[in-house]
TORKOLLO-685014 format. One record per residue: residue number from 1; x, y, z of N, C-alpha, C in turn. Coordinates in pm, 1 decimal. Atoms other than C-alpha are relative to their C-alpha. Layout:
# TORKOLLO-685014
NODE  num       n.X       n.Y       n.Z      ca.X      ca.Y      ca.Z       c.X       c.Y       c.Z
NODE  NUM         X         Y         Z         X         Y         Z         X         Y         Z
...
***
This chain:
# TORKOLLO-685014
NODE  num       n.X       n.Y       n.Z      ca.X      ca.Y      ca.Z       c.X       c.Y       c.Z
NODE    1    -114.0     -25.6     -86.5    9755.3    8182.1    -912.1     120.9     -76.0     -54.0
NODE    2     -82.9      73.5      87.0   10074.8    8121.3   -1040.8      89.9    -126.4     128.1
NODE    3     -15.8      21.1     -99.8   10290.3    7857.8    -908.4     218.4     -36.3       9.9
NODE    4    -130.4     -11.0      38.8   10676.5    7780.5    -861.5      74.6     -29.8    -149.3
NODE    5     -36.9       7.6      87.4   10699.7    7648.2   -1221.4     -62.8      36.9     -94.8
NODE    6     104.1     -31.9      83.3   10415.4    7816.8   -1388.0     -39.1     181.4      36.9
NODE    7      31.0    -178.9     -51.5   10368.5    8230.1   -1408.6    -141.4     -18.0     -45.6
NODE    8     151.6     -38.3      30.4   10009.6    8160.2   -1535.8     -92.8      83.4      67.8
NODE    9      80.0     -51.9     -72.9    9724.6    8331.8   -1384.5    -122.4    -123.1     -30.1
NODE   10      83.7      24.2      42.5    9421.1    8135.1   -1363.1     -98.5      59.6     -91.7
NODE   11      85.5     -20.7     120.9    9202.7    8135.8   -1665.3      96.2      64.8    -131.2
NODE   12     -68.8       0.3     117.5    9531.3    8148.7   -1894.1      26.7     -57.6     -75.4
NODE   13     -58.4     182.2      34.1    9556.9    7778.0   -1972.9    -156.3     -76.1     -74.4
NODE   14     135.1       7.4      40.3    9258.1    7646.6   -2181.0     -54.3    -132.9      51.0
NODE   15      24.0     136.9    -139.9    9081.5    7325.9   -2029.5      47.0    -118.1     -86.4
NODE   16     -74.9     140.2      48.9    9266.0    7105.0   -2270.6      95.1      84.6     -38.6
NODE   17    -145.0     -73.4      -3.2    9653.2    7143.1   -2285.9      79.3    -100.3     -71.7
NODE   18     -79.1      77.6     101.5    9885.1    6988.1   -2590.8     144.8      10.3     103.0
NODE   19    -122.7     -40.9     -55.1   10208.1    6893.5   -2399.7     131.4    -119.7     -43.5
NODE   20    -161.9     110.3      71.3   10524.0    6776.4   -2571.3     106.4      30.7     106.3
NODE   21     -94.9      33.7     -99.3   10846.4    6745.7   -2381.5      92.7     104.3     -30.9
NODE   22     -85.6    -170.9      68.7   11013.6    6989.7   -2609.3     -62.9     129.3      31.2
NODE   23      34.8    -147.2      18.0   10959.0    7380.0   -2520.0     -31.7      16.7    -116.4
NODE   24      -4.3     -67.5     138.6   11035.6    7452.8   -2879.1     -91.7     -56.2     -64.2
NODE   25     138.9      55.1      53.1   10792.8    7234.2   -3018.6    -136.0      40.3      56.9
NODE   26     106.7     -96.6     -36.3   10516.7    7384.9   -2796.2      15.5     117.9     -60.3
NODE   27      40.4     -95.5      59.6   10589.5    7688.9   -2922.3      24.6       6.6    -199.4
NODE   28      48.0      56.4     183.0   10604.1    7536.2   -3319.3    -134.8     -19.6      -8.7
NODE   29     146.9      23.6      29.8   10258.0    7417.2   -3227.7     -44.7     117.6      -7.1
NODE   30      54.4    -173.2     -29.5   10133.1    7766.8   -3129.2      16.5      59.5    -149.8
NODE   31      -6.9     -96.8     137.3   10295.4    7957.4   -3424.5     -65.2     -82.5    -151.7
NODE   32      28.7      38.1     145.7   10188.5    7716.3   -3729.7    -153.9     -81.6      37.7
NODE   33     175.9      50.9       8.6    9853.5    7612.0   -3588.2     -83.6      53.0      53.2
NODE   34     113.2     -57.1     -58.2    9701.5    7816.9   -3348.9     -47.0     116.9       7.6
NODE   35      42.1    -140.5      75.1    9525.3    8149.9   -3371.9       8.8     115.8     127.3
NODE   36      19.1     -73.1    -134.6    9566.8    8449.8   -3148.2      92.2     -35.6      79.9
NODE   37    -101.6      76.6    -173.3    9825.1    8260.2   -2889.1      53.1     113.0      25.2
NODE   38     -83.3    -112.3    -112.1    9988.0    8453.0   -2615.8      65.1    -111.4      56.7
NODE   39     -70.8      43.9     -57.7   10256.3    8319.4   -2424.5      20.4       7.5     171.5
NODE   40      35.3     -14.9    -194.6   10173.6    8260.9   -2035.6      99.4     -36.7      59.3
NODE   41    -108.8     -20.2     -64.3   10484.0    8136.4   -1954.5     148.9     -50.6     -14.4
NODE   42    -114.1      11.1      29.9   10842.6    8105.8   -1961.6     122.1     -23.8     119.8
NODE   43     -55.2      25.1     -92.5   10955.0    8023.5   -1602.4      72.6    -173.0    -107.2
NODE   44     -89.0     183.6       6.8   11246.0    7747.4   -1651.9      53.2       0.4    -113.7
NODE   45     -16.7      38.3     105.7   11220.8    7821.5   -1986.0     -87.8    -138.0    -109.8
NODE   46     110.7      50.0      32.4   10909.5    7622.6   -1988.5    -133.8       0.1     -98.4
NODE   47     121.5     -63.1      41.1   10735.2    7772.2   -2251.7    -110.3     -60.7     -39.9
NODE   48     106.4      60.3     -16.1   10363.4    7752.9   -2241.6     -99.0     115.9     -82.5
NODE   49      34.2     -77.8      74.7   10114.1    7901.3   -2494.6    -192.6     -16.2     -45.1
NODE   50     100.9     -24.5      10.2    9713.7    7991.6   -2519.4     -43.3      47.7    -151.0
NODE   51      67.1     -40.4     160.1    9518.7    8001.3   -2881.1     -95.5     -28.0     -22.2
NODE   52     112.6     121.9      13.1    9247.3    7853.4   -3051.1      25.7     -86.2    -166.9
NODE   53      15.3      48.9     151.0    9199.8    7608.2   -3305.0     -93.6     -34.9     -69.4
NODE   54     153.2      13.9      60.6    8941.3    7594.4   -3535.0    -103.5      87.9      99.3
NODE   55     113.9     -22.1     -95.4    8779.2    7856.6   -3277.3      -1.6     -23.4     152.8
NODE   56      19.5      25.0    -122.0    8817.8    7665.1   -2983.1     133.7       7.3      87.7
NODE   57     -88.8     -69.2     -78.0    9036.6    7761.1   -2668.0      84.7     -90.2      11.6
NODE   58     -81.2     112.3     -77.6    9348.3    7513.2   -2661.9     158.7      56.3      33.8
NODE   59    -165.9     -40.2     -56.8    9702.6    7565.4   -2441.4      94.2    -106.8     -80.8
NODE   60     -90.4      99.7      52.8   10010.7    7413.9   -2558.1     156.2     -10.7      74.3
NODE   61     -88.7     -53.9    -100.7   10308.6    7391.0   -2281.4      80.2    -158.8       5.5
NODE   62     -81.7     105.6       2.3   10635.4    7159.1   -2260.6       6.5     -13.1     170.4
NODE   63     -11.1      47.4    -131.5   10668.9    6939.8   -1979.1     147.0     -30.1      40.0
NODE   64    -120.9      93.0     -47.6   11060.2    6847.7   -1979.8     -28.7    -134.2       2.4
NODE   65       9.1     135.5      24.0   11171.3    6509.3   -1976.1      56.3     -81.0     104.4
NODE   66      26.0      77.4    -114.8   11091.0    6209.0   -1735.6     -85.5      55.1      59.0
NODE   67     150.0     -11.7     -90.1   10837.6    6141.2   -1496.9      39.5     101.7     111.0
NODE   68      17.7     -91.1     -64.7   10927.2    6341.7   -1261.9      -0.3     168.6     -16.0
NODE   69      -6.6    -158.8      42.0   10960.3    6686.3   -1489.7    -175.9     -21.2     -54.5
NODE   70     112.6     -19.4      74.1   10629.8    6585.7   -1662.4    -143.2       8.2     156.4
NODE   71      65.0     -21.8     -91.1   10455.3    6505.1   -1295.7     -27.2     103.4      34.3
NODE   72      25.5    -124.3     -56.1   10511.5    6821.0   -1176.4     -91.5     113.8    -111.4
NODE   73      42.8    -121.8      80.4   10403.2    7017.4   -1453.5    -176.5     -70.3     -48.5
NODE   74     101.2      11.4     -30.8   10094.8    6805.1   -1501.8    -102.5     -12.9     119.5
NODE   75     132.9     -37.0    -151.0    9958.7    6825.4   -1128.7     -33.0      98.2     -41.6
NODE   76      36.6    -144.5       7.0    9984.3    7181.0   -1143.5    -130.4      20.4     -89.7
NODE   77      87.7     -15.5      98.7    9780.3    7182.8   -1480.9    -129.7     -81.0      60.1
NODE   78     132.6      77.4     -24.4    9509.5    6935.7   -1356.6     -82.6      80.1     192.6
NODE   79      85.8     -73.2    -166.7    9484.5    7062.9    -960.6      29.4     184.7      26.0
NODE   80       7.5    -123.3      16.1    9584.5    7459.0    -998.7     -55.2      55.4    -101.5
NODE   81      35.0     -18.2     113.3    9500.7    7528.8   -1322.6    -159.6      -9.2     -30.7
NODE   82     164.1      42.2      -1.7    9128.5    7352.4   -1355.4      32.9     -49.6    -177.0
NODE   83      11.2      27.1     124.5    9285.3    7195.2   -1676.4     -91.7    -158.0     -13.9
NODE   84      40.8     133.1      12.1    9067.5    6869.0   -1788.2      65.4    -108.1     -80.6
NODE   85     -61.5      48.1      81.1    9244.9    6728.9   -2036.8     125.3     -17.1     -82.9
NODE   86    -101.5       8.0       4.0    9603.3    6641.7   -2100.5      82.4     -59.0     -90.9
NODE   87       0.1      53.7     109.0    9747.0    6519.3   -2465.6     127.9      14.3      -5.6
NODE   88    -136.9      55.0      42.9   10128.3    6412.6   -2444.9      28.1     -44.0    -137.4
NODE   89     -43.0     -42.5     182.4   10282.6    6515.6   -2819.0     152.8     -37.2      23.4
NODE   90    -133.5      -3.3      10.7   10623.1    6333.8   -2816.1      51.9    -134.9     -63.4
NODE   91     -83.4      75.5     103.2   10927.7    6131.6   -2939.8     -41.0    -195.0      51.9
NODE   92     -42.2     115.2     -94.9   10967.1    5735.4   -2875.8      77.6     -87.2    -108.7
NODE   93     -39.0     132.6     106.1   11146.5    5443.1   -2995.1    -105.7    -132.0      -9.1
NODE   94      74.2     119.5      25.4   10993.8    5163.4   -3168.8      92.9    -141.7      76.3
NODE   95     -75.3     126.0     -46.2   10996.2    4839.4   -3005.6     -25.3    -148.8     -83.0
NODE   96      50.8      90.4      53.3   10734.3    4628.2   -3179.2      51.5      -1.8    -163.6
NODE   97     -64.3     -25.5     144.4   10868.3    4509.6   -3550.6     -75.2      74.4     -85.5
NODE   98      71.7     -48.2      84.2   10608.9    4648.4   -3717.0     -50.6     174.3     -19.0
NODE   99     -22.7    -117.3     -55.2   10683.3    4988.1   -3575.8      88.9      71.3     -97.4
NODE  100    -122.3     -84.6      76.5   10841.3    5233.0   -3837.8      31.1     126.4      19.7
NODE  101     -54.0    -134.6     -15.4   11048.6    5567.3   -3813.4    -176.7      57.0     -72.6
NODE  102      96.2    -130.2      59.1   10759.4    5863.2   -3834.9    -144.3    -126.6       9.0
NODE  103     162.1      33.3     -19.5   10458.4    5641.0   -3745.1     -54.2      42.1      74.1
NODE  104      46.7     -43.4    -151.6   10226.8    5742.4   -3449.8     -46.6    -130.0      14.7
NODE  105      40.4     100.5     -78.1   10163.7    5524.5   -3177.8     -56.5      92.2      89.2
NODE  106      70.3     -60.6     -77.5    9890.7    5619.1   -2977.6       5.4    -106.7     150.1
NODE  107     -45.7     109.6     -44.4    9966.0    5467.2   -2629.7    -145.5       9.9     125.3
NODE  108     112.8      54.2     -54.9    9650.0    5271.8   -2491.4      39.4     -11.1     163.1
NODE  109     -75.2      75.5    -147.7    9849.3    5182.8   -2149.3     167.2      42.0      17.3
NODE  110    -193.4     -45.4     -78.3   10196.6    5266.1   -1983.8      55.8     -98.0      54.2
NODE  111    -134.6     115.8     -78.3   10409.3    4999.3   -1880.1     109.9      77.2      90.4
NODE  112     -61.7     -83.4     -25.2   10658.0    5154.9   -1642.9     112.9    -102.8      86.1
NODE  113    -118.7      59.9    -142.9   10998.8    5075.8   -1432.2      -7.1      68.6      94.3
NODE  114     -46.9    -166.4    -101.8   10964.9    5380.7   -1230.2     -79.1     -66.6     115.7
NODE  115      95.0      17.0    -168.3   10823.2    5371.5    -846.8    -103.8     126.5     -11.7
NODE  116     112.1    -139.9     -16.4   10588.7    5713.1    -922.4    -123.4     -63.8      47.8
NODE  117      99.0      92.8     -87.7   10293.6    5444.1    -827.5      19.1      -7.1     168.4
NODE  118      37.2      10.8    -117.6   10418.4    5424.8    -513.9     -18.2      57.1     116.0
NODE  119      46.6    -104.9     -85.1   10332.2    5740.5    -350.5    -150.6      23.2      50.0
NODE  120     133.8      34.2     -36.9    9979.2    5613.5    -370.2     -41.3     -92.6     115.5
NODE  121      24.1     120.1    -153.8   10023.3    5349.6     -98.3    -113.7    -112.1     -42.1
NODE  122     124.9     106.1      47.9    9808.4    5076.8    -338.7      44.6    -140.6      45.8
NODE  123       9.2     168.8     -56.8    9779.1    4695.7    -201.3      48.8     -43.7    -128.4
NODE  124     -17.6      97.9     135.9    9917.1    4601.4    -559.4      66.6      50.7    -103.3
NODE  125     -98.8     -50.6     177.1   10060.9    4720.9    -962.4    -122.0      53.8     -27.9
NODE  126     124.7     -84.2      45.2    9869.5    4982.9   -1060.7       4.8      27.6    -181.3
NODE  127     -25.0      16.9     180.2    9806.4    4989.8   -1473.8     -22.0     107.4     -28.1
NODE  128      18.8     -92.1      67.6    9837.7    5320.9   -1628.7     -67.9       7.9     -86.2
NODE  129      99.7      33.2      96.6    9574.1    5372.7   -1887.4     -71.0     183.0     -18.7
NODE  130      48.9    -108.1      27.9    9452.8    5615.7   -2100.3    -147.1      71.5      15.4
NODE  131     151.8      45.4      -7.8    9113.8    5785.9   -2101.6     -67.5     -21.7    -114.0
NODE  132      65.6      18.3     120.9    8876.0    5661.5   -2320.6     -45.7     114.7     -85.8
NODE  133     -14.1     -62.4      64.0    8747.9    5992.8   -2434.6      71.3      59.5    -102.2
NODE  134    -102.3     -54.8      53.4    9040.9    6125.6   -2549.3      49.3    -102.6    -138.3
NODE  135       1.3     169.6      83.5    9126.6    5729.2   -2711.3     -49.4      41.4    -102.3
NODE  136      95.9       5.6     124.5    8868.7    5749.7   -2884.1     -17.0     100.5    -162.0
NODE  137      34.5    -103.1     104.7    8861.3    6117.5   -3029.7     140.5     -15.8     -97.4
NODE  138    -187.6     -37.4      26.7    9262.1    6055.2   -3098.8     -17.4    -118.5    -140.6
NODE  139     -13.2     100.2     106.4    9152.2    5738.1   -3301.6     -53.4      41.2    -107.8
NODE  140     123.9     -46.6     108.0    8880.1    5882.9   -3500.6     104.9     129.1     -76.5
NODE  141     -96.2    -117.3      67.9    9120.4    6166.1   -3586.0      80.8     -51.2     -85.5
NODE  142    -145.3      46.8      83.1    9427.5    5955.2   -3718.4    -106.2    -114.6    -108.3
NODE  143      17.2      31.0     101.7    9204.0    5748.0   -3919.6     -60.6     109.7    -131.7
NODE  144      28.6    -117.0      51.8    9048.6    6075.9   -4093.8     165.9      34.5     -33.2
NODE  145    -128.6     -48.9      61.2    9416.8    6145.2   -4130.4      73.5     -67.7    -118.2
NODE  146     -30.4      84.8      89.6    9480.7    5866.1   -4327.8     158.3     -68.6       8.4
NODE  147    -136.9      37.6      24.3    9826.6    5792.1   -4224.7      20.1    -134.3      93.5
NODE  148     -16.4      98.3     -69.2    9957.4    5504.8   -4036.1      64.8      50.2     178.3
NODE  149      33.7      31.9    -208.1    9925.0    5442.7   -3629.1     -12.0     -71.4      45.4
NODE  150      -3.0     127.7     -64.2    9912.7    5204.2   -3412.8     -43.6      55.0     124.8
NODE  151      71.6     -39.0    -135.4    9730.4    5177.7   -3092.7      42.6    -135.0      92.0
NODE  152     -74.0     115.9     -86.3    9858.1    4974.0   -2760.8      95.7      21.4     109.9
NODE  153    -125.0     -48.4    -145.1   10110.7    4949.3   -2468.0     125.5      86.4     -52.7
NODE  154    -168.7     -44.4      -2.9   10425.0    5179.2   -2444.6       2.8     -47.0     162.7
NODE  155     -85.2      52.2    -165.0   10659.5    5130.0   -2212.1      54.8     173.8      50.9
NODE  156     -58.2    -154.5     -56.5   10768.6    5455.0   -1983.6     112.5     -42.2     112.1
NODE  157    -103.9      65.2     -70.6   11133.8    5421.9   -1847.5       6.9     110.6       7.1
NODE  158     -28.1     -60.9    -109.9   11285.1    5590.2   -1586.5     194.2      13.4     -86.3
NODE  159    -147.6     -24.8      59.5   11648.6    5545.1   -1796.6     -43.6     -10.4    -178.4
NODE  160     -39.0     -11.4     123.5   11726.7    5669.2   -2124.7     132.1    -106.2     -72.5
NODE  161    -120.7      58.5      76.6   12063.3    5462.6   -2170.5      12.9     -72.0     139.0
NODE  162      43.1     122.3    -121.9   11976.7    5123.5   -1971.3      81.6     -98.1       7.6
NODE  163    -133.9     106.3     -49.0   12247.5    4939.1   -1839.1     -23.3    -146.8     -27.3
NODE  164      64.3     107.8      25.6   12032.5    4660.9   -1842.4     -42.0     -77.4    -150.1
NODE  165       9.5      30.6     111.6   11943.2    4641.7   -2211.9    -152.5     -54.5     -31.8
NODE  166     162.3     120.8     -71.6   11550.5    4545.2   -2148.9     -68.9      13.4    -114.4
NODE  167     135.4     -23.4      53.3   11364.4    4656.5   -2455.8       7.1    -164.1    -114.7
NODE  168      44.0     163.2      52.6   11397.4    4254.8   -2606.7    -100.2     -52.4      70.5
NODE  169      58.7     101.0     -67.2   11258.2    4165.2   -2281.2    -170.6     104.0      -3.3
NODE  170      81.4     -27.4      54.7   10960.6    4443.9   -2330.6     -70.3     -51.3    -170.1
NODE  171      37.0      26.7     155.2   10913.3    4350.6   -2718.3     -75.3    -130.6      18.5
NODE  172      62.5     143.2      -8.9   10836.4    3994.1   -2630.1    -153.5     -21.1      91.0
NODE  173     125.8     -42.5     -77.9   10524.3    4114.6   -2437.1     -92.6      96.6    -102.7
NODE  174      94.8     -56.4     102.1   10365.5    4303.0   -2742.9      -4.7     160.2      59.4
NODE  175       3.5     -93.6       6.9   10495.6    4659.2   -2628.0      31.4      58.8    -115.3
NODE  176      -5.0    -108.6      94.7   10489.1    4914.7   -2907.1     131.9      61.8      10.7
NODE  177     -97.8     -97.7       7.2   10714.8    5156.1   -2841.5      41.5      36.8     161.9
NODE  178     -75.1     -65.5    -170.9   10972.8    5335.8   -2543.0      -2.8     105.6      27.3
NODE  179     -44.5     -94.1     -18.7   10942.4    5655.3   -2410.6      30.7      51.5     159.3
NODE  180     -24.1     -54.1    -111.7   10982.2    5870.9   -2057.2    -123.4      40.9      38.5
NODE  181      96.5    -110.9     -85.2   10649.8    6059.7   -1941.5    -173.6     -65.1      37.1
NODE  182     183.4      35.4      -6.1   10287.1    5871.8   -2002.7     -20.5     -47.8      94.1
NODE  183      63.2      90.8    -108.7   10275.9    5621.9   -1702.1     -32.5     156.4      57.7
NODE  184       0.9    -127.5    -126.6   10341.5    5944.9   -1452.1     -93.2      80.9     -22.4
NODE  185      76.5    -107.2      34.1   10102.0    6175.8   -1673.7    -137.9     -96.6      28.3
NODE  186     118.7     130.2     -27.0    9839.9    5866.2   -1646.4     -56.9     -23.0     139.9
NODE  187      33.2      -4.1    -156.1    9845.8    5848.7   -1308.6     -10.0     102.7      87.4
NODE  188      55.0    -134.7     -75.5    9812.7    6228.4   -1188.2    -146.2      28.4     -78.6
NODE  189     169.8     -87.4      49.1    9489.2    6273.7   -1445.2     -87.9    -132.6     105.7
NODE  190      63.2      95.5    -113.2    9354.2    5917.4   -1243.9     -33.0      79.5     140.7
NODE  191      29.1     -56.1     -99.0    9429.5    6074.6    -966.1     -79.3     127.8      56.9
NODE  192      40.2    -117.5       3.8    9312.6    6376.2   -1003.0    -176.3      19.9     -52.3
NODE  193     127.3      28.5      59.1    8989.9    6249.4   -1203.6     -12.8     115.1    -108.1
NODE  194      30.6     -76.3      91.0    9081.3    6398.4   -1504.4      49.3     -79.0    -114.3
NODE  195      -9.9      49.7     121.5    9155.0    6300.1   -1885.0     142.9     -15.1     -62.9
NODE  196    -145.4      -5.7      92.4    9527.7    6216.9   -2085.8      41.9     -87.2     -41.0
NODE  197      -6.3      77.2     104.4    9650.6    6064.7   -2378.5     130.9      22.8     -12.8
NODE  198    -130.1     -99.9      31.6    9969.5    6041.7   -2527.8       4.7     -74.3    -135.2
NODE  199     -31.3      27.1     209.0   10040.3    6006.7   -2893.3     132.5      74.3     -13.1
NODE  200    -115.0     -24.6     -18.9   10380.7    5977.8   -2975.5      41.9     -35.8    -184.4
NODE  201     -48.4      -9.2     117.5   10593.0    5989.7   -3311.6     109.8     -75.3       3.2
NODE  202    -140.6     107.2     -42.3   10879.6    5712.6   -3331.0     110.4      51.1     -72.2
NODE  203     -94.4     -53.0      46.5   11168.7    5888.5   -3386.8     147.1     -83.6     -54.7
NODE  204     -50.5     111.3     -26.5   11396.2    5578.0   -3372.9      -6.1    -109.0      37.9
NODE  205      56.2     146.1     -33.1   11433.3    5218.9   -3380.0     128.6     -51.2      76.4
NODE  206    -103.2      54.2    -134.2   11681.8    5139.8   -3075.8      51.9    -143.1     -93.7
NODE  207     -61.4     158.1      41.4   11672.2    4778.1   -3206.7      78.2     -14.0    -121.6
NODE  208     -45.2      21.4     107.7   11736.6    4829.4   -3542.4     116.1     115.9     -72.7
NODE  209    -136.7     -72.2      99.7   11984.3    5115.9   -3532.3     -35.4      91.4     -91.3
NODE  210      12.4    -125.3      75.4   11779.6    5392.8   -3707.8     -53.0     115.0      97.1
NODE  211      38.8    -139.6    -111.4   11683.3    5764.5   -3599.2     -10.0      86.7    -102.1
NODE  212      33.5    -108.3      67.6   11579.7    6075.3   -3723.9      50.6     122.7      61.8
NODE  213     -55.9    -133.6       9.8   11756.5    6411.7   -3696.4     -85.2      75.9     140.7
NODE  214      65.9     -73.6     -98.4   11721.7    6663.3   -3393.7    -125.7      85.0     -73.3
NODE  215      75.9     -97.4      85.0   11574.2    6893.5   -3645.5    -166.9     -74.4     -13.7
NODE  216     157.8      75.8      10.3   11297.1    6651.0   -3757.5     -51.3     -32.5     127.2
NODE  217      95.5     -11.4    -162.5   11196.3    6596.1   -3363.6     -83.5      85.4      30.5
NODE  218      33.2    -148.9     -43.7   11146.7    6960.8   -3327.2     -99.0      20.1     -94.0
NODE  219     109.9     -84.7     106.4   10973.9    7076.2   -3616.2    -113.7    -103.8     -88.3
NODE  220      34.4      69.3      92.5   10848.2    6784.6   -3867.2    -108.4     -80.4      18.2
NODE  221      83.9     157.0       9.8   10641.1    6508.4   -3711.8    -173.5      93.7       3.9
NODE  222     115.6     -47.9     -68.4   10326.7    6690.0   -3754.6    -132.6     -56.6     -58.3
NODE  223      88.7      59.5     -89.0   10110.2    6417.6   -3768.2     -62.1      -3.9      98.8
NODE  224      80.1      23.4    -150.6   10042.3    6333.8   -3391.3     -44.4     144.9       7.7
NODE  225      73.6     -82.3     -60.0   10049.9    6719.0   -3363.8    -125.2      -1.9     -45.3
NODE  226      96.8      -6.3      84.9    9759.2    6735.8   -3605.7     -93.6    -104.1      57.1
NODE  227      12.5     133.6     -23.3    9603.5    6407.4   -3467.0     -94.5      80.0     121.6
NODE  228     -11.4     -44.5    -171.5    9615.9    6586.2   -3124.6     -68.8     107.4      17.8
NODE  229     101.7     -83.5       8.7    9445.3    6867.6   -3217.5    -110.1      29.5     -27.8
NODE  230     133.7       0.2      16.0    9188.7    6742.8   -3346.3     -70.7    -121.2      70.2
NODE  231      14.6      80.8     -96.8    9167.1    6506.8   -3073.9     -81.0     116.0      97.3
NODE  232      -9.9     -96.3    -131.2    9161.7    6822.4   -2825.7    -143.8      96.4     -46.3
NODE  233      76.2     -75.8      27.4    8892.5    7001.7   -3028.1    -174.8     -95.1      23.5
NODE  234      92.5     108.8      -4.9    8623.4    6661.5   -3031.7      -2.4     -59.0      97.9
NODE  235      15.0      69.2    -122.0    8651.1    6516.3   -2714.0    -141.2      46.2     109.5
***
């Protein structure tokens, strides 16, 4: 059943779903990796896309950006859908020094500023965290890949251009990298009692004043995708 941001039908969405933040990059994954895809949907301009890889049935659908575009679009997927498994494919900045343009950071934990925790009504700070399955298959993948990764906290902010200036005061705590979506995606598969990872590509180093091209966002880093897919196929 489809639902206000999703024309799917049930049984269009495969039970693990690649979801970058970019549309266009969901549908880059689709055309240069997956076999067969059809396109289930395009409400919003959301596009969302069914294939297989290596054989096996995997979706690939952009969530928009921030927690609250990625929330919505992962409930749906985990409680309408009957998706299990949820693999966030996107940008971040490096925080930790040892963090370089085009590495993946696979992010073990979410650090967050946001309040999305507190719709749960918990006695306390709730820790975002990935699932181990997924962890695991995501690690075993990127070393088979041979390239460089890093595994560990990101941080997930609620501001893109922070008045405050905070990622010194993150760095000094041994966060990795910054992006927008994992705490919130972390805490609907919890909730939901289902699986999600996020492996991210550092597009820029905030601190140090470098970045990489819109172009290379969109099309290039295809590491994590690769990473991610064969994360999504072994789990």
């Amino acid at each position: 059943m489809s639902t206000p941001h999703n024309s799917a039908a049930v049984g269009d969405i495969a039970e693990t779903v690649l979801m970058p933040g970019d549309p266009l990059r969901a549908q880059f994954i689709a055309e240069n990796y997956l076999e067969d895809y059809v396109c289930y949907n395009k409400v919003r301009g959301m596009l969302g896309f069914t294939g297989k890889y290596k054989g096996v049935p995997v979706s690939v659908q952009g969530s928009g950006m921030g927690m609250p575009s990625i929330g919505i679009y992962s409930w749906e997927l985990f409680n309408n859908y009957g998706v299990k498994n949820i693999i966030r494919v996107g940008t971040a900045g490096a925080i930790a020094d040892n963090v370089e343009l085009r590495d993946v950071v696979i992010g073990m934990s979410a650090s967050t500023n946001s309040a999305y925790a507190s719709q749960y009504r918990l006695p306390g700070d709730y820790a975002p965290t990935a699932s181990w399955s997924l962890l695991s298959a995501a690690v075993k993948a990127a070393e088979a890949h041979g390239k460089t990764f890093h595994v560990g906290n990101i941080f997930s902010s609620d501001t893109f251009y922070d008045d405050a200036d905070s990622l010194a005061e993150w760095k000094k705590m041994g966060v990795l990298a910054i992006e927008m979506e994992a705490a919130a995606l972390y805490m609907n598969a919890a909730r939901a009692g289902k699986n999600a990872l996020c492996i991210l590509t550092v597009s820029d180093c905030p601190l140090r004043g470098l970045s990489t091209t819109a172009e290379e966002r969109q099309t290039t880093f295809r590491d994590m995708m690769e990473i991610a897919l064969e994360a999504a196929i072994n789990v």
